[in-house]
C-alpha positions as CSV (number, residue, x, y, z in Angstrom):
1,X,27.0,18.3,5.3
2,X,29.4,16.0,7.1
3,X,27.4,17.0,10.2
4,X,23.9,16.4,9.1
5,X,21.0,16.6,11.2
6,X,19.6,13.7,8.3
7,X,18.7,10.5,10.0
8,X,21.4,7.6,9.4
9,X,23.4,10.8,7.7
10,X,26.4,10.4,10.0
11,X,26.1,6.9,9.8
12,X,26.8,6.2,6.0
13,X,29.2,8.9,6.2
14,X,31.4,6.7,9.3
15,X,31.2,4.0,6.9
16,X,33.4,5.2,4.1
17,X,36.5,5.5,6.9
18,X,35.1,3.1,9.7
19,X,33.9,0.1,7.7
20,X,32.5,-2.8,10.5
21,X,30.2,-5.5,9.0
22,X,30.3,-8.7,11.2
23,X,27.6,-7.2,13.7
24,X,25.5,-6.0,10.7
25,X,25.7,-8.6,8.9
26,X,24.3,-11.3,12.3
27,X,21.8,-8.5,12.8
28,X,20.7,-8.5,8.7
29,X,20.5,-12.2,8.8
30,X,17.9,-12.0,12.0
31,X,15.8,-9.6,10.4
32,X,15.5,-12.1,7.2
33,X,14.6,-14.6,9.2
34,X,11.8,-12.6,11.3
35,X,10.8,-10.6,7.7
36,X,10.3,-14.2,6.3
37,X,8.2,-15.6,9.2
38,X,6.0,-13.0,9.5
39,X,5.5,-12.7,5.8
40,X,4.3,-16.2,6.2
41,X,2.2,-15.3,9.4
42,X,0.7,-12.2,7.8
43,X,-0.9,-13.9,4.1
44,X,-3.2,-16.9,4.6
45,X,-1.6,-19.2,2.8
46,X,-4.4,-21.6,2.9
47,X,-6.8,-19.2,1.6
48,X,-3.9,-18.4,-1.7
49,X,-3.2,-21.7,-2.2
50,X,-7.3,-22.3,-2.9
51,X,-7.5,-19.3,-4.9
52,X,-5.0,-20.3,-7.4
53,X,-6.9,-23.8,-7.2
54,X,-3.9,-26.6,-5.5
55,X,-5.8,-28.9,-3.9
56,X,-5.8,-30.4,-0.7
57,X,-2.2,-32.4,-1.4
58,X,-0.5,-28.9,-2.2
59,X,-2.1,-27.7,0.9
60,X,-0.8,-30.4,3.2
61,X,2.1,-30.2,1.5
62,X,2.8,-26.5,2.6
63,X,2.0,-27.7,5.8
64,X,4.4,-29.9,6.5
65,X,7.4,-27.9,5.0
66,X,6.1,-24.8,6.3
67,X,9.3,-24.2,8.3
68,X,12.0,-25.3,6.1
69,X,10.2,-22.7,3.5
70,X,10.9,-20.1,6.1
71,X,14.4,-20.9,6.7
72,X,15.2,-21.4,3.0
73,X,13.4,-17.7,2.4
74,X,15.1,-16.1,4.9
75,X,18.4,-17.6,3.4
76,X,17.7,-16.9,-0.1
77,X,16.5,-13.3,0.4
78,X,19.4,-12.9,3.0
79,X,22.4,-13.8,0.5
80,X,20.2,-12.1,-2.5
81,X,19.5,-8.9,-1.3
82,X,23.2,-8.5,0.1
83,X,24.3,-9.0,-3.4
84,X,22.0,-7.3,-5.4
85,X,22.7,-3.9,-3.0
86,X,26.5,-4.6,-3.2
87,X,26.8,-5.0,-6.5
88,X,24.3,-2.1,-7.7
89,X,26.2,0.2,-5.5
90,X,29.6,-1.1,-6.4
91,X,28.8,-0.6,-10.1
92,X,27.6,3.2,-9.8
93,X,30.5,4.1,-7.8
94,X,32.5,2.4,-10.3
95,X,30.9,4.7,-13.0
96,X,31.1,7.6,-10.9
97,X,34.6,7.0,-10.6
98,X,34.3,7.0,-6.7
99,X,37.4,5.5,-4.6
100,X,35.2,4.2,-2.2
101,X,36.6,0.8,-1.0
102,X,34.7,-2.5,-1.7
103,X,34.7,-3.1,2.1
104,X,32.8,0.2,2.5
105,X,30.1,-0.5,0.0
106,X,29.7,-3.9,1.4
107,X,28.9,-1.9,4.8
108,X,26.8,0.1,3.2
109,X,24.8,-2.8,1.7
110,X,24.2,-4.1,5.0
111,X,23.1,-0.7,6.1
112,X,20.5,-0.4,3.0
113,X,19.1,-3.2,3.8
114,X,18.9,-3.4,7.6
115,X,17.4,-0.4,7.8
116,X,14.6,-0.9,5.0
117,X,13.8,-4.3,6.4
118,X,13.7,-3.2,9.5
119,X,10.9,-0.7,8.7
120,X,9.5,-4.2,6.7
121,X,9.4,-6.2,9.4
122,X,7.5,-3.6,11.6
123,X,5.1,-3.5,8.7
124,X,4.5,-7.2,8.6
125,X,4.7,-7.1,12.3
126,X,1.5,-4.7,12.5
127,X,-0.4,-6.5,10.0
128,X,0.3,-10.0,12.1
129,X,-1.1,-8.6,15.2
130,X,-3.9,-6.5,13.9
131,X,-5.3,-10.0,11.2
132,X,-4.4,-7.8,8.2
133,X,-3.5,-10.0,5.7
134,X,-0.8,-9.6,4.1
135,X,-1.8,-11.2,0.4
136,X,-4.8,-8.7,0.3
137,X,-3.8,-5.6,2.1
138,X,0.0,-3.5,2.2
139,X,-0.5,-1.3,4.8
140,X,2.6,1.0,4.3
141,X,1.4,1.0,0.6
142,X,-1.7,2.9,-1.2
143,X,-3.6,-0.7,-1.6
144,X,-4.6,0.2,2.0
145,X,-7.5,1.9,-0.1
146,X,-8.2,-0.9,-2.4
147,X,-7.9,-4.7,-1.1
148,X,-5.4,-7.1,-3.6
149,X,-4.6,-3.9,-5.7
150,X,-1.2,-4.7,-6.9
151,X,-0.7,-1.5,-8.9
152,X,-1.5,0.9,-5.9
153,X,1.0,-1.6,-3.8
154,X,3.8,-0.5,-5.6
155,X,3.4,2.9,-4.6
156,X,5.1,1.9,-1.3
157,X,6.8,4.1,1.4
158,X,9.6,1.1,1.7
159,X,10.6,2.2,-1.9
160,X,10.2,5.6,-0.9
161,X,13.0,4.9,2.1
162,X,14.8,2.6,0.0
163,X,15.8,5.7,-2.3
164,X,16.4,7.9,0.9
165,X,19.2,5.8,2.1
166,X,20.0,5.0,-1.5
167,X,20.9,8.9,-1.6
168,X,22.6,8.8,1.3
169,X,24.9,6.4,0.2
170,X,26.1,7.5,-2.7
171,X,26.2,11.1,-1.2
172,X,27.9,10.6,1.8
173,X,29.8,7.2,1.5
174,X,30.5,7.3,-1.8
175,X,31.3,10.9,-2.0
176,X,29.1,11.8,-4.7
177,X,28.0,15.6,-5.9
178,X,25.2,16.3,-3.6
179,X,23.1,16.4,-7.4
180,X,24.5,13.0,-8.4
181,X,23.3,11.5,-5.2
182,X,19.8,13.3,-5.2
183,X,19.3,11.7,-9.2
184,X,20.5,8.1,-8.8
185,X,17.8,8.0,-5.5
186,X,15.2,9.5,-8.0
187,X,16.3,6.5,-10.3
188,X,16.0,4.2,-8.0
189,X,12.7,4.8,-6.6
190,X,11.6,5.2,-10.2
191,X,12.9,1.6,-10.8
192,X,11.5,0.1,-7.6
193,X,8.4,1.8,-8.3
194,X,8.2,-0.2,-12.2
195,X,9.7,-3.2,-10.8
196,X,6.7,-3.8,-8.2
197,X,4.2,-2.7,-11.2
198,X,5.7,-5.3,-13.5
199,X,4.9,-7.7,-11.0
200,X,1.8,-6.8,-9.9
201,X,0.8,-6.7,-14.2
202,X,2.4,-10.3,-14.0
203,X,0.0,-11.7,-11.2
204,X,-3.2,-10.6,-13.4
């Protein structure tokens, strides 16, 4: 399968042998930055700041630092998301007694997550344009069908593509069995899948 017709297959496989992360990691950084805007643009954050009852101080407040929060969350999620991907994969691979290199699954984290937050940032990009707001409405998610329904949120299509490239990472960068690489994506959409449950259970 080293010539797969799978999209980004070729790519993840170039990345075990041709490791290049400078570019990506620039290009990851801009897509924080945009994902973290519009995720501000795309939830009125007026209207959720009243519903969890901050008054007008909180409100001015968020006003005023509105941009520095955007920079900081880009930031934040930038360095946390590289991290949390590096080390998950590096881990596995460890287990699975892959020789991938370090440098490789640092590539390939950069990969994960450009490509899944690039199909976020589209997301959030559609639901700024079209007034959809983002606090009440997921529209890559099954909460399309019921507004500020947290549970059917978490059945997402970005979790869904997370555990596609997931696969293809372990398959064809870390050289996996093609079964090994087909169960760990199964686990992690399983996970993803909990994880955003968990949360929307926590904001009952």
């Amino acid at each position: 399968m080293e010539n797969s017709k799978l999209p980004f297959a070729d790519h993840f496989s170039k990345l075990r042998e041709n490791p290049k992360w400078l570019v990506k990691l620039i290009a990851f950084l801009i897509i924080s930055f945009f994902v973290s805007w519009l995720r501000f643009t795309a939830i009125d954050q007026t209207k959720l700041l009243k519903k969890n009852d901050a008054g007008q101080q909180a409100i001015d407040a968020y006003n005023q630092f509105r941009w520095p929060m955007i920079i900081g969350g880009a930031i934040g999620n930038f360095i946390l998301l590289i991290l949390i991907a590096f080390l998950i994969f590096l881990v596995i691979s460890k287990i699975m007694k892959s020789d991938v290199s370090a440098l490789s699954i640092f590539c390939a984290s950069l990969s994960y997550n450009i490509i899944v937050y690039t199909f976020v940032l589209i997301v959030f990009a559609i639901q700024a344009i079209a007034g959809i707001d983002l606090g009440e409405y997921n529209i890559a998610s099954l909460n399309i069908f019921d507004k500020g329904n947290g549970f059917l949120e978490a059945i997402n299509l970005q979790y869904f593509l997370s555990a596609y490239v997931i696969g293809l990472y372990y398959y064809f960068t870390a050289k996996l069995s093609k079964k090994s690489a087909v169960i760990w994506a199964i686990v992690a959409l399983i996970v993803l899948i909990a994880i955003g449950m968990m949360n929307a259970g926590n904001g009952m």
